[in-house]
Structures are given as structure tokens and as C-alpha cells.
C-alpha angles and dihedrals in degrees: 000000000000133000125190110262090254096060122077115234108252103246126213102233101171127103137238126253133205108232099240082051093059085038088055105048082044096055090047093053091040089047093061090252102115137010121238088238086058093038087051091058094030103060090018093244120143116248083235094062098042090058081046091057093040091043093055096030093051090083102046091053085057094055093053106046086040109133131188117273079241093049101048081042094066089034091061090040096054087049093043078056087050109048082041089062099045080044090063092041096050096047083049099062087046096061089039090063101039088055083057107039091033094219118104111223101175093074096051097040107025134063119288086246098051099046092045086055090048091057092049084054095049092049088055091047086058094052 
């Protein structure tokens, strides 16, 4: 390509950056630990080119952590059986310690609907 004599040529003045390198500063901005402004002054990196990278890795990240429908199914099942049992935990401790301490607490700081299943709870406890 030419240029007239007068004009200076438009040099590249950007480095080049291994792949794992753009995938970690991603990861780190993506995980909470740093912001993109930080990143920016910390590696030297322009913000522009950071949103370019996460922008264009994004979807590579997806690709690779992609699981069956079946798969993600039984995953958010095990975890539905597992908030359900620290549910129950939880609502018992809390009528263990309204029978203590005698106050009932649920009806005055928790939903309506919580602390209405807690008192069902209770009532069967009595029984």
C-alpha cells in the first residue's frame, strides 16, 4: 500500500496476547474479582479492547461449559432437594427456638406464607 510522501505510515502499535492470557483476564472480570476499569490500568490493555475480547470469547466459554438438557435437568433437581432440606432445617430451628424462648417471631419477620407453613409445622410437632 502506498501513502503520499507527506503522510506518515499508521503504525500497529498493539501486542500480541497469548489466548489463555485474554481468557484469564476475562474470567477474573467475569468472577467479580476485578473490575474492567482496574483490569484496563492493571495489564495496560485498553477498556475497548477488553469488551472486544469478552465480547468474542463469550462465546467460546459457552461452548465449552455447555451440558445436555438431561443433564442440567438432574443438576437443578439435585439442588431444588437440597435447598428443600436446608428449608426444613432451617423452619425447624425456628420452632425450636419459638417454643424457648415462647415469641413467635415468624409471624412478625417472615412472609405471611412462611411463617403460616412454619405454624403448620409447629401444630404437627404438638401432636
Amino acid at each position: 500500500m502506498e501513502t503520499p510522501e507527506n503522510q506518515p505510515v499508521r503504525r500497529r502499535n498493539g501486542k500480541q496476547v497469548s489466548f489463555e492470557y485474554k481468557l484469564s483476564v476475562i474470567q477474573q472480570i467475569n468472577n467479580g474479582q476485578i473490575s474492567l476499569n482496574f483490569a484496563s490500568k492493571k495489564y495496560n490493555i485498553s477498556k475497548s479492547t477488553i469488551e472486544y475480547w469478552m465480547k468474542k470469547l463469550t462465546n467460546y466459554e459457552q461452548t465449552t461449559k455447555s451440558i445436555s438438557k438431561d443433564d442440567e435437568i438432574r443438576l437443578l433437581k439435585s439442588k431444588i432437594e437440597d435447598l428443600e432440606a436446608v428449608k426444613t432445617f432451617q423452619q425447624e430451628i425456628i420452632i425450636e427456638f419459638e417454643s424457648v424462648t415462647g415469641e413467635e417471631l415468624s409471624k412478625k419477620y417472615l412472609p405471611d406464607w412462611l411463617a403460616n407453613e412454619i405454624q403448620r409445622k409447629k401444630k404437627k410437632l404438638l401432636k
